[in-house]
N, C-alpha and C positions, 0 to 999 in steps of 0.2 A: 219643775213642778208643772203639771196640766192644767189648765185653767177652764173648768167647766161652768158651761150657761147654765140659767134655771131649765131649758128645756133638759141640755142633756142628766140631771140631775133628775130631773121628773120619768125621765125614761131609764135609765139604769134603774133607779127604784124600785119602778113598775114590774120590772124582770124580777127584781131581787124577790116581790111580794108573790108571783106565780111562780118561782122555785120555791120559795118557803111552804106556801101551798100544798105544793105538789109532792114535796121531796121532805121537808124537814120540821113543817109542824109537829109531824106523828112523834118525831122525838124531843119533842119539847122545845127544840130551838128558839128564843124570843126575835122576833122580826120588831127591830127597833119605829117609834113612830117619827115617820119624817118629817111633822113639826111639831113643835110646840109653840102654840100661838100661831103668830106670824114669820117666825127664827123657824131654822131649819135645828133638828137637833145635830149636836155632835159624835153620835153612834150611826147617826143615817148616815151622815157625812163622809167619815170613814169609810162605813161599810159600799158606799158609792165610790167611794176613790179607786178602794183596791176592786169593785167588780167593776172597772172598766176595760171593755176589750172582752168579757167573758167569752167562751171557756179560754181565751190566751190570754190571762192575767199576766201581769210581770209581778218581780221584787219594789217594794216599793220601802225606803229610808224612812224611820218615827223622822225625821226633819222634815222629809219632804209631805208624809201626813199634815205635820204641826204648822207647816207654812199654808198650807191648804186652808185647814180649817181656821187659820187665821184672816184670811178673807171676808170669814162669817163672824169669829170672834176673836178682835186685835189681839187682847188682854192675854189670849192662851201660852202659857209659858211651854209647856210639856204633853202633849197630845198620849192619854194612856188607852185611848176605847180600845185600840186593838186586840189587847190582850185581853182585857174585859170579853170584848165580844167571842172572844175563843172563847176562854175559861170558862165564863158565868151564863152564857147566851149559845151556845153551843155551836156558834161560825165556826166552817174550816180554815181556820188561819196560821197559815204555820208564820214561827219565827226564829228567825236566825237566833237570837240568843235562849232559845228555851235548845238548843240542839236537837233539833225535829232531823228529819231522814230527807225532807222533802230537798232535792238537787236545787243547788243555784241559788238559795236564801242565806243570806250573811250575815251574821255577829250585828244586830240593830237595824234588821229588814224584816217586813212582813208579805207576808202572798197570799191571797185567798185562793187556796187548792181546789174547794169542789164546791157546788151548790145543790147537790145530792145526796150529800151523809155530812152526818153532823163531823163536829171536833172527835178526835179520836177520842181524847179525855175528858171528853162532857160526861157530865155523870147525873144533870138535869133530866135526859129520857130513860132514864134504869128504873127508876120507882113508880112511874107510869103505868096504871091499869091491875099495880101488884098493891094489898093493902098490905099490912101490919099484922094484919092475924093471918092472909096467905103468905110471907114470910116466916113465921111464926110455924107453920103448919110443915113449910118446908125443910126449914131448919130441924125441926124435930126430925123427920125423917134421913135425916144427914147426922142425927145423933148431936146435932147442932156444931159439926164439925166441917172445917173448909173440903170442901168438893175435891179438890186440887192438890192442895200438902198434908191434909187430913189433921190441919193443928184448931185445937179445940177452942171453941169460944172464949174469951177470959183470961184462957192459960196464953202459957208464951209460943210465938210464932216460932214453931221448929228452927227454922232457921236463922231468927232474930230472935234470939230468947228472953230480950231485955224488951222487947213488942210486947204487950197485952195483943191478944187475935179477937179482932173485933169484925165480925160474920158482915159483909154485904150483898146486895140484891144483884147476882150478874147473870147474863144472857148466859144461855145453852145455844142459842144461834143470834147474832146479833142482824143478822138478816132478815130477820123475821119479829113481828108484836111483841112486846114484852108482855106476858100473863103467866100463871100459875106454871102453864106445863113448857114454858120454857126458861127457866129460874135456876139459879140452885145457887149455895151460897157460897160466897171466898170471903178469904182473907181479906184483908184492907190490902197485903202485899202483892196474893197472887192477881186479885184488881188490876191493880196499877200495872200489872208487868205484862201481860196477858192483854187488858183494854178491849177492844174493838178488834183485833187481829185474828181472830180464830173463833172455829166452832167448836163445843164440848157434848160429850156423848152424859147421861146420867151417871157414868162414876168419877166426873172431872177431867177424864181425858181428853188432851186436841185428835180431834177425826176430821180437820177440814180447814183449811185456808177459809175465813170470813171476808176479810177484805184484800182485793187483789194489790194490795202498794205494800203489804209487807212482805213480797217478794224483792223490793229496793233494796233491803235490808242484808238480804243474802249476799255470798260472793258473787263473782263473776263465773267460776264454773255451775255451782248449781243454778242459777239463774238459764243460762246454757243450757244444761241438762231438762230444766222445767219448759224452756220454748221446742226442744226435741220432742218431749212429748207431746205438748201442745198442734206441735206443727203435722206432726203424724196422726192425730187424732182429727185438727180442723183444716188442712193445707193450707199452701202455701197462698199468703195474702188475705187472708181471713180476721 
């Protein structure tokens, strides 16, 4: 376990608050406050441990978290902010046992991956800047039907029939403002499977890789095949 001063604790923070800023406000990310009172909190805590060293974060063990933050709070049995701070806060934190894509995280490890785009499955910056009646607006024009499997609000998810399909707010380009004209609705399924990984054209179709790491995901020939083009389009070393 690493043993950090208040200074270096003051100064990784400092970083973590001009990425939030910069990078991750826009999507709702919560930037936890680093005290309360005179106690430091236990989500700044965390969130300090694992951005040390950024952008060459390591894996870091919930034990070797929980011994950390026990420096600041003996009593701590079981250190959970981590996955908090993914899930509810919108940190990119991958972890070994949710089976993330991200190389080199183990069964009971976390790494914080990027300070420039939220959690893949944050789902706090989607409703962002969209109301309830522009939803409302869009969904009509979709016949109130998923963009993507075309299964109907209410009814059963084409392909989980035993699903009620319940319409949510998802990007058409996740790279770009969430607002009216880039919206359109899915499934609570095609959501989750789809995420953050792709752009959709107005009839639900993918037109575009959204974020460059779900190329990891691919095999090793097409991966191959995508640095060929890549390489001929920007050469070599680029």
């Amino acid at each position: 376990m690493a043993v950090l001063s208040d200074e270096e604790i003051e100064r990784i923070y400092a970083m973590l608050k001009k990425y939030h800023q910069k990078y991750l406000k826009q999507h709702g990310v919560v930037l936890p406050n680093l005290r309360r009172g005179d106690s430091y909190t236990k989500d700044a805590l965390v969130l300090v441990y694992l951005a040390r060293d950024y952008p060459k974060t390591r894996s870091v063990s919930k034990s070797d978290l929980t011994d950390f933050v026990r420096r600041f709070y003996p009593k701590t049995s079981d250190v959970q902010q981590a996955r908090h701070l993914a899930m509810q806060k919108g940190w990119y934190i991958a972890s070994g046992t949710r089976g993330n894509t991200v190389k080199g995280v183990r069964p009971g490890e976390y790494k914080l991956v990027s300070l420039k785009e939220p959690y893949p499955a944050f789902r706090g910056h989607r409703k962002r800047g969209v109301t309830a009646a522009d939803f409302e607006e869009v969904k009509r024009k979709y016949d109130y039907r998923c963009a993507t499997c075309g299964s109907k609000e209410d009814g059963p998810i084409f392909n989980y029939p035993r699903v009620k399909t319940k319409l949510t707010v998802a990007h058409m380009n996740p790279r770009k403002s969430l607002g009216k004209g880039n919206i359109i609705p899915q499934c609570q399924m095609c959501n989750r499977a789809y995420r953050n990984w792709w752009v959709f054209d107005k009839r639900g179709r993918v037109v575009a890789v959204a974020n460059a790491k779900v190329i990891e995901r691919s095999d090793e020939q097409v991966q191959r095949e995508i640095y060929e083009i890549l390489r001929k389009k920007f050469g070599e070393g680029t």
